[in-house]
Backbone as CSV, one residue per row, in Angstrom:
resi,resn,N_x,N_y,N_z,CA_x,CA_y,CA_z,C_x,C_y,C_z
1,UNK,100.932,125.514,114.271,99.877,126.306,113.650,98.729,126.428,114.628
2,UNK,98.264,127.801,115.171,97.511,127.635,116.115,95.953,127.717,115.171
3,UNK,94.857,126.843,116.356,93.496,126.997,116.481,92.903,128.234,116.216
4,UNK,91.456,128.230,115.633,90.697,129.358,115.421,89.707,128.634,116.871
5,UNK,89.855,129.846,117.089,89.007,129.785,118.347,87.556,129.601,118.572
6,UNK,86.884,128.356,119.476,85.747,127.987,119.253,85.770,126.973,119.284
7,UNK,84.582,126.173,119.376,84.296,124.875,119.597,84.239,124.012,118.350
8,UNK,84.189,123.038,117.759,83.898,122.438,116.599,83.131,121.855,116.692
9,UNK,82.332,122.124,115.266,80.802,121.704,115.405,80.498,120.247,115.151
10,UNK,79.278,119.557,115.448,79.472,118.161,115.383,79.221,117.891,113.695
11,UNK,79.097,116.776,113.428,79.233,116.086,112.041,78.586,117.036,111.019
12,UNK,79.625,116.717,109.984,79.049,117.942,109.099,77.634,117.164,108.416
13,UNK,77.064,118.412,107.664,75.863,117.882,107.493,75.925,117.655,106.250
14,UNK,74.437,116.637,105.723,74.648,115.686,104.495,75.008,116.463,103.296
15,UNK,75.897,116.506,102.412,76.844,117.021,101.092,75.143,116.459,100.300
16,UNK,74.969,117.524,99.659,74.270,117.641,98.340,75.221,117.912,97.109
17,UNK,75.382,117.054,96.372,75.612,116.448,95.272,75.096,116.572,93.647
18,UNK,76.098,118.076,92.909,75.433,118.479,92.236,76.299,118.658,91.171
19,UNK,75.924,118.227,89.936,76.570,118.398,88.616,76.530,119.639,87.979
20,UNK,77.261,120.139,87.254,77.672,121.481,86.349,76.247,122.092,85.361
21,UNK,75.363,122.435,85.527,74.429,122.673,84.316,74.518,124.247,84.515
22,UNK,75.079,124.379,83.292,75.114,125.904,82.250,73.826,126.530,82.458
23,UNK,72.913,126.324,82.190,71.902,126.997,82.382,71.469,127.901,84.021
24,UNK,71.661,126.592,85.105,72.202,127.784,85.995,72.945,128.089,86.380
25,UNK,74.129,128.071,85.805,74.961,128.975,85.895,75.854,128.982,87.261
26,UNK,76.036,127.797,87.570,77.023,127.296,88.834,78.229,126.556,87.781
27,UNK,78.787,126.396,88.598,80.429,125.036,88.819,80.057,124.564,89.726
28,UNK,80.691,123.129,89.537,80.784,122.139,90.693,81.682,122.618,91.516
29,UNK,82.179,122.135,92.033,83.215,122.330,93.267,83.667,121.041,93.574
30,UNK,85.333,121.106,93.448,85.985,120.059,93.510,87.218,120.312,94.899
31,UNK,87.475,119.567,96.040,88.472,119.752,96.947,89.084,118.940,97.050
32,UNK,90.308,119.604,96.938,91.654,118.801,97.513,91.736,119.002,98.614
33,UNK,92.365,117.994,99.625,92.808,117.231,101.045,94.638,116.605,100.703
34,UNK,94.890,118.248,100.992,96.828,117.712,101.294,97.440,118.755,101.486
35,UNK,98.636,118.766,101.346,99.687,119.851,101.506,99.793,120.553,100.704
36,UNK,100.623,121.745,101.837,101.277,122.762,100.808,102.087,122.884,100.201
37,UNK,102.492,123.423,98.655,103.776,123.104,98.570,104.340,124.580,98.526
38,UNK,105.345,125.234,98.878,105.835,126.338,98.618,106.390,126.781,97.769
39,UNK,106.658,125.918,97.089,107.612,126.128,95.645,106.395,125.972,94.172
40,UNK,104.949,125.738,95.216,104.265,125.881,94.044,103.939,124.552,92.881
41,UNK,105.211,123.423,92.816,104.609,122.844,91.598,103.716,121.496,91.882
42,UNK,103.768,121.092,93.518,103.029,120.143,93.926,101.938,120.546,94.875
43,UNK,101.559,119.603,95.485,100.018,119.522,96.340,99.336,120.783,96.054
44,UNK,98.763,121.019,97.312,97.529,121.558,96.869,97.342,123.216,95.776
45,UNK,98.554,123.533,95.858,98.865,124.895,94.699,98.773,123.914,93.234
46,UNK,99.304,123.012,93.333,99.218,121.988,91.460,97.780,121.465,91.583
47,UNK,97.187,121.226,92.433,95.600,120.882,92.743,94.771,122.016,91.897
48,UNK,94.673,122.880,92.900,93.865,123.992,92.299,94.381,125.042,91.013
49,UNK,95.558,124.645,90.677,95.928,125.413,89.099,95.063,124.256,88.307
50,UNK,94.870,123.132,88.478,94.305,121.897,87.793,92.804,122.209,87.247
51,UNK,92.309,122.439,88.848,90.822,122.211,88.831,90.683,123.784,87.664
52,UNK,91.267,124.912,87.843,90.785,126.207,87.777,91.103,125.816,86.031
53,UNK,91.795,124.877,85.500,92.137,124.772,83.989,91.044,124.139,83.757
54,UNK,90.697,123.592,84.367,89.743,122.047,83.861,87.606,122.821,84.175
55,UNK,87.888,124.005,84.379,86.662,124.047,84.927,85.545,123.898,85.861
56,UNK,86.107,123.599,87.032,85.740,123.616,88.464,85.720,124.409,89.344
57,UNK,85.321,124.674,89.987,85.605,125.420,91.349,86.671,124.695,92.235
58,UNK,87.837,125.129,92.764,88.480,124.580,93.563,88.614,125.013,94.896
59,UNK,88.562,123.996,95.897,87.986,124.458,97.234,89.483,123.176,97.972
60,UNK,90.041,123.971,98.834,91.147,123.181,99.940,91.167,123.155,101.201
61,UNK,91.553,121.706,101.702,91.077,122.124,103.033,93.082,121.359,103.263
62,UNK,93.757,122.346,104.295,94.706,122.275,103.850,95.540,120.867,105.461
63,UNK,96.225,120.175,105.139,96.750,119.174,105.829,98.084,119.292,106.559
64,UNK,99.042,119.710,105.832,100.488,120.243,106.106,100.972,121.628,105.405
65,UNK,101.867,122.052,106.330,102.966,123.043,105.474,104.013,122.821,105.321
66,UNK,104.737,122.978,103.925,105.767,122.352,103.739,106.876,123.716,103.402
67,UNK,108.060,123.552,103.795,109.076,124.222,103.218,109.856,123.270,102.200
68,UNK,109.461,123.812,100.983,110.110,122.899,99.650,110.286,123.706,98.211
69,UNK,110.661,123.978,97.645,111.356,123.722,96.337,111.161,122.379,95.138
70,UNK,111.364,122.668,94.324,111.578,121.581,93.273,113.035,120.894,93.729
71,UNK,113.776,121.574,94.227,115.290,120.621,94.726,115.287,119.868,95.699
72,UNK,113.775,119.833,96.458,113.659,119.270,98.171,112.549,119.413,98.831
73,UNK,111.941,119.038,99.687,111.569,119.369,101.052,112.203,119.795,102.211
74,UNK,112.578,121.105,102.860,113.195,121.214,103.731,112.379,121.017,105.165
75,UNK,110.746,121.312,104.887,110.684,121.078,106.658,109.242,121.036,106.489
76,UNK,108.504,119.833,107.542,107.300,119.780,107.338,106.337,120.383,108.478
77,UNK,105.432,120.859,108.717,104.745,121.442,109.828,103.345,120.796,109.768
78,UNK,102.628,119.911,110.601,101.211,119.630,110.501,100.572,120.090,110.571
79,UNK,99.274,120.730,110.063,97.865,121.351,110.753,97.065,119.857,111.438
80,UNK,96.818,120.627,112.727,96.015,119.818,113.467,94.819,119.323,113.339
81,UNK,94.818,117.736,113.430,93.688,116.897,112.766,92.373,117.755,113.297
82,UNK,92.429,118.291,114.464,90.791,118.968,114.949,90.954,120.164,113.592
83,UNK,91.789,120.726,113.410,91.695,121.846,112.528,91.446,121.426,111.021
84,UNK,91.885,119.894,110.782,91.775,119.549,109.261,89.943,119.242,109.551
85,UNK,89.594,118.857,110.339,88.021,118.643,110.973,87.472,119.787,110.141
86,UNK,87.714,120.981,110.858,86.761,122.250,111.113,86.945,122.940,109.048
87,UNK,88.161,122.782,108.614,88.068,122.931,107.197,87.265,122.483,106.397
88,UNK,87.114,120.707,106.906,85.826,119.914,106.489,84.774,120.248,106.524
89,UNK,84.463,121.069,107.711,82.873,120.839,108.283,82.785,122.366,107.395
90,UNK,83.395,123.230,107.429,82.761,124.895,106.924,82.677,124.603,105.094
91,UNK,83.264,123.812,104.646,83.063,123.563,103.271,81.810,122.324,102.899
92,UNK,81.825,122.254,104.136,80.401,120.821,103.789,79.386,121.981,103.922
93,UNK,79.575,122.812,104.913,78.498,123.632,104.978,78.113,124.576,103.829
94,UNK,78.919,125.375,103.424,78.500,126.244,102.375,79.011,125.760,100.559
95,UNK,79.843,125.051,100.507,80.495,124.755,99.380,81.289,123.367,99.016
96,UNK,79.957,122.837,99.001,79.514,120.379,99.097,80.316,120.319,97.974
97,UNK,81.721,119.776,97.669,82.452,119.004,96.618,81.191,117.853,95.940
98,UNK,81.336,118.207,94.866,80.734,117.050,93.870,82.070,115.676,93.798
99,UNK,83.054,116.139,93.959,84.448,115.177,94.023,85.523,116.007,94.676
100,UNK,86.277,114.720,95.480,87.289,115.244,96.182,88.210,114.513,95.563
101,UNK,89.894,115.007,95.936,90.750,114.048,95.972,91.481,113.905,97.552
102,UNK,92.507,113.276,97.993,93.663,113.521,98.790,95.015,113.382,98.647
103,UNK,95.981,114.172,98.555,97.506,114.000,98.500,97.975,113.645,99.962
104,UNK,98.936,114.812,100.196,100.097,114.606,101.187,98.820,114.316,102.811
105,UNK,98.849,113.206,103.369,97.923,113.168,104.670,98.958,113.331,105.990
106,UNK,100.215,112.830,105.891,101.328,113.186,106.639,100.838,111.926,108.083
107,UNK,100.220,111.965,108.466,100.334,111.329,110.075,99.070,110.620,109.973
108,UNK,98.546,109.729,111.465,97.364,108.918,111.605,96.353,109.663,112.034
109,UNK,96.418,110.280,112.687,95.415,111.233,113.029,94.816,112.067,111.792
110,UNK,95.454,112.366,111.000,95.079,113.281,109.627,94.324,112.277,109.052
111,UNK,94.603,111.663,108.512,94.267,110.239,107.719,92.587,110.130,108.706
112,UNK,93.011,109.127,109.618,91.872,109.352,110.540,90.420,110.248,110.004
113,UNK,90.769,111.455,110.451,89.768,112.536,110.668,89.409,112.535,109.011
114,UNK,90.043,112.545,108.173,90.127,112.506,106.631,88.782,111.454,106.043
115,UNK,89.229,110.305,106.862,88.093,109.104,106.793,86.988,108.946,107.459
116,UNK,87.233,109.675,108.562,85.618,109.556,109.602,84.746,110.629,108.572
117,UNK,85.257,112.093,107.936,84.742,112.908,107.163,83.735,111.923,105.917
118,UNK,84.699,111.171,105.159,84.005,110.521,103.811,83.155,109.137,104.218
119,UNK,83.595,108.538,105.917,82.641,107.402,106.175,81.295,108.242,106.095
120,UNK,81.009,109.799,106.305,79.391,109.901,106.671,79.032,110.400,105.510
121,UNK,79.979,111.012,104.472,79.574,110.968,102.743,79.956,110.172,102.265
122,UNK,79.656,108.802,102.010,79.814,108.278,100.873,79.721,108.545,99.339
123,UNK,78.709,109.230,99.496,78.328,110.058,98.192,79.576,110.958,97.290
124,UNK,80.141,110.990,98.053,81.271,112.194,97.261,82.174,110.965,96.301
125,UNK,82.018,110.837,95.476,83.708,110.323,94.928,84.748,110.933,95.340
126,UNK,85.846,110.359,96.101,87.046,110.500,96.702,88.096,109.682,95.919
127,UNK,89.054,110.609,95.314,90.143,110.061,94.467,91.255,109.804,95.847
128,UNK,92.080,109.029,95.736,92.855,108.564,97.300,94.408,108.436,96.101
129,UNK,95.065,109.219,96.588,96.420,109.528,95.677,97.505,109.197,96.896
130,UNK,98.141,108.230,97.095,98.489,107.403,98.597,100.329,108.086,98.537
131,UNK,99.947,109.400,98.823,101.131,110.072,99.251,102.564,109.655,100.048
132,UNK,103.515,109.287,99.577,104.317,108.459,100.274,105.350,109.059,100.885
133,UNK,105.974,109.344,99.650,107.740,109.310,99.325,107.537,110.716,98.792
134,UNK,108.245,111.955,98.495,108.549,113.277,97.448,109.576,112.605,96.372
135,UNK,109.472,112.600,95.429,110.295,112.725,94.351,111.483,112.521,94.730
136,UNK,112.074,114.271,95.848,113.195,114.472,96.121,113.887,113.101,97.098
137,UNK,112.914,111.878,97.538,113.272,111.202,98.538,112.851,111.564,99.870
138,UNK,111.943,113.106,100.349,111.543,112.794,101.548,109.975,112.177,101.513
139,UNK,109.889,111.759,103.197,108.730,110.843,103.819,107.784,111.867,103.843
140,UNK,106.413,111.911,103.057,105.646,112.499,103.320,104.270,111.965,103.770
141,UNK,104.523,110.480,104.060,103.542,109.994,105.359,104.364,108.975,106.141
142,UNK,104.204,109.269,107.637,104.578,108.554,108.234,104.203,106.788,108.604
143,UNK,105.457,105.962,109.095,104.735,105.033,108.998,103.583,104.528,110.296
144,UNK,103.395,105.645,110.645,101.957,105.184,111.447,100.546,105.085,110.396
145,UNK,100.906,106.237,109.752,99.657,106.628,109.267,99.712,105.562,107.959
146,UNK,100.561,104.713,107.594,100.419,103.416,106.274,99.038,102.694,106.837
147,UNK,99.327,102.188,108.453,98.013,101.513,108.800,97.160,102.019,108.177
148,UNK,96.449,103.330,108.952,95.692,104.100,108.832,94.960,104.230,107.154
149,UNK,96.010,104.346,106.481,95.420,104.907,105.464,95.290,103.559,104.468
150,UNK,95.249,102.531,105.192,95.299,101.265,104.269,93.678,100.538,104.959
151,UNK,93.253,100.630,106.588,92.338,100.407,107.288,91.107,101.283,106.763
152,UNK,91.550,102.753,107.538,90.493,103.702,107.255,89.758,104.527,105.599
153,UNK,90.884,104.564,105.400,90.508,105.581,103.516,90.452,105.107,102.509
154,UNK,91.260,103.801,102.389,91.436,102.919,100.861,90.296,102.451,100.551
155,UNK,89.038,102.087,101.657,88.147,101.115,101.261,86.977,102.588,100.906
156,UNK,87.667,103.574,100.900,86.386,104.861,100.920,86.851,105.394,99.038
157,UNK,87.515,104.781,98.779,87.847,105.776,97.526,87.254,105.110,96.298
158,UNK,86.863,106.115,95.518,86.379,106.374,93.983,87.079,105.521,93.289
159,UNK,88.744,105.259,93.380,90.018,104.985,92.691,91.335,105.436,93.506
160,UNK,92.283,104.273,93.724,93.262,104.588,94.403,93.946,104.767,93.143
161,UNK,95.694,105.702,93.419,96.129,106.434,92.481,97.545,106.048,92.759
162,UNK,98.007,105.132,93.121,99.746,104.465,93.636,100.374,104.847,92.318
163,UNK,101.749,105.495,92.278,102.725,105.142,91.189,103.360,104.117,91.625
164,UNK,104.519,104.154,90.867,105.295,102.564,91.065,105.249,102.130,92.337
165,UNK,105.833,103.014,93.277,106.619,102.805,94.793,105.800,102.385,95.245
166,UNK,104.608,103.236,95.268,103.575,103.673,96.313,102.629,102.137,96.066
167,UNK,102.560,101.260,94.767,102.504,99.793,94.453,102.608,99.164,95.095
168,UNK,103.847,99.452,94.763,104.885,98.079,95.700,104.844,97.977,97.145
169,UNK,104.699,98.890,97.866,104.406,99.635,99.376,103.216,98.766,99.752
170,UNK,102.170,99.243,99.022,101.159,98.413,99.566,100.833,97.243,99.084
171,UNK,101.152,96.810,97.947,101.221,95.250,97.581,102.222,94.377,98.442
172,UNK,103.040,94.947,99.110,104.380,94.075,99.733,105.883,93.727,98.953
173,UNK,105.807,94.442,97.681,106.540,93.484,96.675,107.342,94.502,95.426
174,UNK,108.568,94.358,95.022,108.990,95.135,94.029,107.774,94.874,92.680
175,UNK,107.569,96.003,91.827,107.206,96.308,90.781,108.037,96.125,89.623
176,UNK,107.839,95.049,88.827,109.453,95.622,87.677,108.935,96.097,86.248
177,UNK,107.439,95.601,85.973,107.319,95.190,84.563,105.542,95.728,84.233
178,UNK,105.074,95.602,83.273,104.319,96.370,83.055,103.130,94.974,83.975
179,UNK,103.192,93.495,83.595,102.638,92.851,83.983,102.391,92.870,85.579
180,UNK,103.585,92.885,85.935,103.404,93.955,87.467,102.691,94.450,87.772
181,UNK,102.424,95.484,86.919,101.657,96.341,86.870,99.801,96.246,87.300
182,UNK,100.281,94.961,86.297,98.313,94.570,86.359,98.315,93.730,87.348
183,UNK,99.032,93.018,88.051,98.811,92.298,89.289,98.681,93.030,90.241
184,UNK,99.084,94.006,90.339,98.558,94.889,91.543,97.658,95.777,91.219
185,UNK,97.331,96.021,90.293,96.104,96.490,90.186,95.019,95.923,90.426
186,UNK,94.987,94.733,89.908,94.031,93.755,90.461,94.358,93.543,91.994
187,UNK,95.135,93.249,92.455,95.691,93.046,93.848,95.201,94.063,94.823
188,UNK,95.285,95.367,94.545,94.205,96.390,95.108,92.815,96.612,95.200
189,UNK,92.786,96.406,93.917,90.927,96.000,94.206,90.265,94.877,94.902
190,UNK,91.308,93.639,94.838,91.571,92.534,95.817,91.197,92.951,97.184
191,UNK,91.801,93.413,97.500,92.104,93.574,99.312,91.270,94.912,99.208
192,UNK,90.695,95.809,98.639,90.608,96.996,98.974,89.040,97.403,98.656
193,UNK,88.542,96.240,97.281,87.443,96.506,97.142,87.256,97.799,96.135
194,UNK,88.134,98.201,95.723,87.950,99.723,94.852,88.496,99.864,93.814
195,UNK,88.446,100.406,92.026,89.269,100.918,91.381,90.722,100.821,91.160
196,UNK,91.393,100.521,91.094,93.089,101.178,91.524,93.436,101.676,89.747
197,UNK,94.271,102.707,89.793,94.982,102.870,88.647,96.492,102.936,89.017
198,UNK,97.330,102.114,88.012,98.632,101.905,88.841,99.416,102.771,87.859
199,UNK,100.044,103.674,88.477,100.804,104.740,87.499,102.477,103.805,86.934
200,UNK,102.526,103.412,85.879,104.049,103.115,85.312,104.976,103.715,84.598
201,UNK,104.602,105.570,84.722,105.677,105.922,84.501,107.208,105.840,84.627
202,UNK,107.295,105.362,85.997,108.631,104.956,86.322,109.176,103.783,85.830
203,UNK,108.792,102.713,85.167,108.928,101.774,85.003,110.042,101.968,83.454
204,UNK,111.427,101.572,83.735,112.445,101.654,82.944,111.986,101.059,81.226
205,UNK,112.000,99.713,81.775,112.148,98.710,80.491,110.663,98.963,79.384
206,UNK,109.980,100.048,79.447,108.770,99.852,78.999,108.806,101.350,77.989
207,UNK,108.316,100.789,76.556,108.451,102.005,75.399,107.971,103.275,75.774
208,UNK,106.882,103.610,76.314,105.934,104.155,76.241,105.416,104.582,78.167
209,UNK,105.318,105.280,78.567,104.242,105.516,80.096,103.310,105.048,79.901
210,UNK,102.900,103.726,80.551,101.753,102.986,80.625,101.215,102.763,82.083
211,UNK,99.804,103.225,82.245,99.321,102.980,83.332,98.236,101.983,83.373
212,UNK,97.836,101.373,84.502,97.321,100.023,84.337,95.601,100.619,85.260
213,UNK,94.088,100.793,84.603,93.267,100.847,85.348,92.348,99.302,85.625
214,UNK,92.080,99.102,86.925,91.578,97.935,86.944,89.900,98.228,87.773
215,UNK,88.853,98.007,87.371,87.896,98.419,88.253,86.942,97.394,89.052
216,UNK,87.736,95.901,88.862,87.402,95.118,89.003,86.104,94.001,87.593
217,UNK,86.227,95.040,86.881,85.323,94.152,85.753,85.694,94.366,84.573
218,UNK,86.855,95.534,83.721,87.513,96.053,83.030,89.002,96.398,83.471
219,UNK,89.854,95.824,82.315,90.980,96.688,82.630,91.276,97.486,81.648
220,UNK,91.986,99.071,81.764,92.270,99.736,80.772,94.060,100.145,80.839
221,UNK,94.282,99.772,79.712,95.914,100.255,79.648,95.850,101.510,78.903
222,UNK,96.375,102.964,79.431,96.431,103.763,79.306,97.819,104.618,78.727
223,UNK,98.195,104.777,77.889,99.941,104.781,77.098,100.310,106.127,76.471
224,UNK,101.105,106.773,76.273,101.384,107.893,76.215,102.916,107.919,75.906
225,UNK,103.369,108.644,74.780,105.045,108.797,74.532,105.851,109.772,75.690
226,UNK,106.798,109.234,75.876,107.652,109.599,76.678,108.121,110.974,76.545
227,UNK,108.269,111.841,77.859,108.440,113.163,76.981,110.088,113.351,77.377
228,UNK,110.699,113.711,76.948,112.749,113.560,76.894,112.916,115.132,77.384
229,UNK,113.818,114.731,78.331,114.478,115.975,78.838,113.710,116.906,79.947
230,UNK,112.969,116.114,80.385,112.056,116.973,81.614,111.898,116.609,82.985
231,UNK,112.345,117.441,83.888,112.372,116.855,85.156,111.192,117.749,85.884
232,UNK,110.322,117.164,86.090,109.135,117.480,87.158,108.630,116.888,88.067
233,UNK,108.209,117.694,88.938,107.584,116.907,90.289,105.888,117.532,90.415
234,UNK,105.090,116.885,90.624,103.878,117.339,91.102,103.164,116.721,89.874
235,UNK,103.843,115.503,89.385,102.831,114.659,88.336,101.631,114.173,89.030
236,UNK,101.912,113.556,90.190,100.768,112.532,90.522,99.556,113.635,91.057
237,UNK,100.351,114.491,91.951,99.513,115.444,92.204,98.242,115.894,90.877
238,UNK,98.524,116.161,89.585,98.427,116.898,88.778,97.191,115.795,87.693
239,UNK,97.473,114.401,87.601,96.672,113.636,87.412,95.579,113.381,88.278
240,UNK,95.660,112.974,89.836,94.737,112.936,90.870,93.618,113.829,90.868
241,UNK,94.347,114.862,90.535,93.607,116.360,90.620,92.415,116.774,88.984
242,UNK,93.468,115.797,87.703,92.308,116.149,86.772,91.239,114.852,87.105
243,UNK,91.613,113.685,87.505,90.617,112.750,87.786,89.376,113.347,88.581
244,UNK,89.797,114.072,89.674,88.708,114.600,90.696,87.958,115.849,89.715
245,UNK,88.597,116.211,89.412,88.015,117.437,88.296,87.011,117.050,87.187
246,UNK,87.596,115.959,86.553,86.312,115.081,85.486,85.141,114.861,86.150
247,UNK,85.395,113.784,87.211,84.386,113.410,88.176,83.215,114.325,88.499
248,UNK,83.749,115.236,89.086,83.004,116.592,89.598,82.290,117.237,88.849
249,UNK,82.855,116.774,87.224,81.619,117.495,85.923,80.673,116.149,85.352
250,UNK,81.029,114.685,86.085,80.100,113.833,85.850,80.262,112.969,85.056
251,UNK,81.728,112.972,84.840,82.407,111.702,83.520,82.312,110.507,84.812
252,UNK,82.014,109.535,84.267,82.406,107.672,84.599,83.709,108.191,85.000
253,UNK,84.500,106.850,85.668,85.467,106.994,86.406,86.328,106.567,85.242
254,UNK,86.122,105.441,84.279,86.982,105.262,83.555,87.539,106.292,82.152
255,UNK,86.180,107.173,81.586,86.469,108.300,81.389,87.031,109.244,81.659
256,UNK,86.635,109.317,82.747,87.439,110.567,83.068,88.969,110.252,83.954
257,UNK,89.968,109.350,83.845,90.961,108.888,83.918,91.643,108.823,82.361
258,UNK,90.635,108.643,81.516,91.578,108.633,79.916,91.702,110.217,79.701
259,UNK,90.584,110.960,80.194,90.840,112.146,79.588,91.980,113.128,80.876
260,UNK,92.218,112.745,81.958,92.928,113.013,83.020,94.599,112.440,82.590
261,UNK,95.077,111.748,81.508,96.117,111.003,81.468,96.705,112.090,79.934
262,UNK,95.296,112.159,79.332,95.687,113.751,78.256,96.566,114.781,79.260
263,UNK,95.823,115.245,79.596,95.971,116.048,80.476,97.254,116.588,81.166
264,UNK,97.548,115.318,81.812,98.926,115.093,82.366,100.398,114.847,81.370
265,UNK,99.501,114.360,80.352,100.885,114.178,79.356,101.098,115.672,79.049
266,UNK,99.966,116.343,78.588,100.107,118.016,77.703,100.688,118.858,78.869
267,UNK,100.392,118.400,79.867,101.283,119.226,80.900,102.812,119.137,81.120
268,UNK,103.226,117.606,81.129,105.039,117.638,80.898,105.212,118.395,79.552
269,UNK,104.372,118.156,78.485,105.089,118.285,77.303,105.090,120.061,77.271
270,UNK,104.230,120.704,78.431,103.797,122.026,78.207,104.580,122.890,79.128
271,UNK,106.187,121.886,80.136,106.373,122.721,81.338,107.192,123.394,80.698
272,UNK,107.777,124.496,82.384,108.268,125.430,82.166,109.453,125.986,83.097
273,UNK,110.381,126.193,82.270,111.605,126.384,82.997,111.255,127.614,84.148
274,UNK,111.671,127.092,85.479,111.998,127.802,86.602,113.320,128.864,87.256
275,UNK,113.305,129.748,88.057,114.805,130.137,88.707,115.379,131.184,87.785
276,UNK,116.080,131.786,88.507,117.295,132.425,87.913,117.590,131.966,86.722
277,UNK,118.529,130.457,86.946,119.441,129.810,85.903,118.187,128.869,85.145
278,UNK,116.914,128.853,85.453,116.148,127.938,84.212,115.905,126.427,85.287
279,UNK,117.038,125.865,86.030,117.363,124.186,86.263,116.093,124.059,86.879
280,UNK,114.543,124.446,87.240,113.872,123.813,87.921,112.833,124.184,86.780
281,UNK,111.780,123.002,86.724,110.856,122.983,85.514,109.612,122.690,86.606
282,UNK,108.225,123.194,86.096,107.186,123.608,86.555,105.984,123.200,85.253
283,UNK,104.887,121.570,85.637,104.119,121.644,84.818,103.351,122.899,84.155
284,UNK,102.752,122.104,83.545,101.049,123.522,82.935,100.067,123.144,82.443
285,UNK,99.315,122.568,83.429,97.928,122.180,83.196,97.045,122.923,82.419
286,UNK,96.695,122.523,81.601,95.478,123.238,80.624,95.259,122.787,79.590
């Protein structure tokens, strides 16, 4: 993917930080930091169908291109960390996220530049959604960038957003049980200093999708009925994205994670058959 031509400007300048008031008649502005998906039902296309349901402005600054489908990932292409830079700096300039999130970061250098961006805003709440694995089984961060994004970004976020895997990955350790669950949640805020909400949808033996929030002084178990017969991808995406979206209109973090978990449930229960033959299903945030 080639360069826009020109120099890149030095550090973007300080993000003013502004909530939704009706009266004048703005939106916040909320950005996602990840990939593309081509097939539409993940990263940053399930990002901004999110924010645009939820009432935000949605603003992307884009990380990878992906050739994918709901059946796969066929091929990944990076945008260059100077170029994920210069996306940063023209949206700090004219259009300051009240909240960000990040999905797919793909490499160390991305990650990197991702974190030197939020070390000079602290101010922004940054949802950190620790992009791993695709659904389908491909790698959508390499293992350089695990350092990286465990050194540089984890200790910068609002709330880290691990499902099962992505747990166990950075805890060191299989996940089996809901209690699991809360040990690494706590275990993240442990080592990391931040939030964690541990997604347990995947988790077999358990009635109900239960996710575990820990913020270090509260924990909230978050539960939801199982929805039968639905295969989708671009969940985590799709939660990350209403979390950053609450945020950005000024809910608490733990608020606006209960009302982000609505959200995500009404969306499996709301998808929609894909294709020719129907076999690929597509949330619907709203």
């Amino acid at each position: 993917m080639g360069e826009a031509s020109g120099r890149l400007r030095g550090p973007c300048p300080r993000l003013i930080l502004r909530r939704m008031n009706p009266r004048e008649g703005f939106r916040p502005v909320a950005l996602t930091i990840a990939g593309s998906d081509s097939g539409g039902g993940a990263g940053v296309q399930a990002d901004l169908k999110v924010f645009a349901a939820l009432g935000v402005h949605g603003a992307s600054a884009l990380t990878c291109l992906t050739a994918q489908t709901p059946a796969g990932v066929h091929g990944v292409h990076a945008v260059p960390a100077a170029f994920v830079t210069r996306q940063l700096e023209t949206l700090a300039a004219e259009l300051p996220p009240a909240a960000a999130k990040t999905g797919m970061l793909f490499n160390a250098a991305i990650v990197r530049t991702v974190a030197a961006t939020f070390t000079r805003h602290r101010g922004i709440p940054l949802v950190v959604d620790p992009v791993m694995i695709a659904t389908s089984g491909a790698r959508l961060l390499r293992p350089d960038a695990m350092r990286a994004l465990q050194d540089r970004l984890l200790p910068l976020a609002a709330v880290v957003t691990p499902n099962l895997d992505e747990a166990a990955a950075l805890m060191g350790r299989p996940l089996c049980s809901l209690d699991d669950l809360r040990w690494a949640a706590r275990g993240i805020h442990g080592r990391w200093g931040v939030p964690a909400l541990v997604k347990g949808g995947h988790l077999r033996d358990e009635p109900m999708a239960v996710d575990v929030l820990w913020d270090g002084h509260r924990e909230r178990l978050l539960r939801a009925n199982f929805v039968r017969g639905v295969s989708t991808h671009g969940t985590g995406c799709t939660y990350s994205a209403a979390i950053a979206a609450f945020l950005a209109l000024g809910h608490p973090l733990s608020e606006a994670v209960g009302r982000a978990k609505r959200v995500i449930t009404r969306a499996i229960v709301r998808s929609t058959r894909l294709g020719p033959d129907g076999r690929h299903q597509a949330l619907l945030p709203g």
